[in-house]
C-alpha positions as CSV (number, residue, x, y, z in Angstrom):
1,X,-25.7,19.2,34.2
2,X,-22.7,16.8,32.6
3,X,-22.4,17.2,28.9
4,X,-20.7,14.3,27.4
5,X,-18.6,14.0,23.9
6,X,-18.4,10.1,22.3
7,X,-14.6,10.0,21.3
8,X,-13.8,7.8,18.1
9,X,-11.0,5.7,18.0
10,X,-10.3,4.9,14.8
11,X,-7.5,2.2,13.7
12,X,-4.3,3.2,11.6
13,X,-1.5,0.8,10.5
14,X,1.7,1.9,12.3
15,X,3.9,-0.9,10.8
16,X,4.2,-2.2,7.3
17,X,6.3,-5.0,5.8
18,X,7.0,-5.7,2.1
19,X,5.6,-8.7,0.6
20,X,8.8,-9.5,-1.6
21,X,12.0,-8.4,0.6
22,X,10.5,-8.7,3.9
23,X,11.6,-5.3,5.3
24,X,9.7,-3.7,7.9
25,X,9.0,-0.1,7.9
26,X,7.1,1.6,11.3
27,X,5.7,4.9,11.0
28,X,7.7,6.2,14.0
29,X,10.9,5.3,12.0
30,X,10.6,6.8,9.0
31,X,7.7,8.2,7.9
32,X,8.6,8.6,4.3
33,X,9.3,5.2,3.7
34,X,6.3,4.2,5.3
35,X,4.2,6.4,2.6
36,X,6.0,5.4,-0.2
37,X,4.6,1.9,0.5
38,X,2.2,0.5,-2.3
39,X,-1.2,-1.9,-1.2
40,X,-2.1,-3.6,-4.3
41,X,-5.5,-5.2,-4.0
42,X,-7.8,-6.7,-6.5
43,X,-10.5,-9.2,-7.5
44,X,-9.5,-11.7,-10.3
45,X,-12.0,-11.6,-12.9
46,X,-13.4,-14.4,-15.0
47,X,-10.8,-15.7,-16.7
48,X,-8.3,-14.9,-14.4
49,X,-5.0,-16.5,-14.3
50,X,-5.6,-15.8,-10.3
51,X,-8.8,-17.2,-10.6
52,X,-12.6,-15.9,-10.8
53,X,-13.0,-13.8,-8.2
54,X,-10.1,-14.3,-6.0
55,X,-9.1,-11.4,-3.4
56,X,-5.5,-10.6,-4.4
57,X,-3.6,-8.0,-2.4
58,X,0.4,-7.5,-1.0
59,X,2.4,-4.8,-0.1
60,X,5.3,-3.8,-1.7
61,X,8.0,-1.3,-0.5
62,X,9.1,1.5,-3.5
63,X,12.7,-0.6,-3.6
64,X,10.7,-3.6,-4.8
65,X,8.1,-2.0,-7.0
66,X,10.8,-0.2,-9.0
67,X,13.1,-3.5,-9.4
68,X,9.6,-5.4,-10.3
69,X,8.4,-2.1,-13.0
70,X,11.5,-0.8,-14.0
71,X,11.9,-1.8,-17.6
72,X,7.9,-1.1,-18.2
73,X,6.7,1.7,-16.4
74,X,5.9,5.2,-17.4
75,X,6.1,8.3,-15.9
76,X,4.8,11.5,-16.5
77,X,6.5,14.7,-16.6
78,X,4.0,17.5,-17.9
79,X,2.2,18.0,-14.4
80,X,-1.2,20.2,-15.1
81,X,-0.2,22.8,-12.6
């Protein structure tokens, strides 16, 4: 008798590049950079100034989120645990 098992291979991104400063990041190199990176990804909506139901996405290293957010986000300090 020959039992088999079905072995999944599954796809994972092992090299990411940001959108705005064209930096490349692999996941061998430096794994904490490569998990700080941000995938934005929406649909426009109606009305949209990037137009009704467009599929917007990029990817955007922490360096370049923080110079694009830095005089509007918010961050929270009182963490519930």
């Amino acid at each position: 008798m020959v039992k088999t098992k079905e072995q999944i291979i599954k796809e994972y991104p092992v090299e990411k590049t940001c959108d705005k400063c064209g930096k490349t990041f692999t996941l061998d190199d430096d794994i904490l950079e490569f998990q700080e990176f941000h995938h934005i990804r929406f649909t426009g909506g109606y009305g949209s100034v990037f137009g009704d139901g467009s599929e917007v996405e990029c990817d955007i290293c922490q360096y370049c989120l923080l110079e694009m957010i830095k005089d509007i986000f918010r961050m929270k300090e009182d963490f519930p645990f």
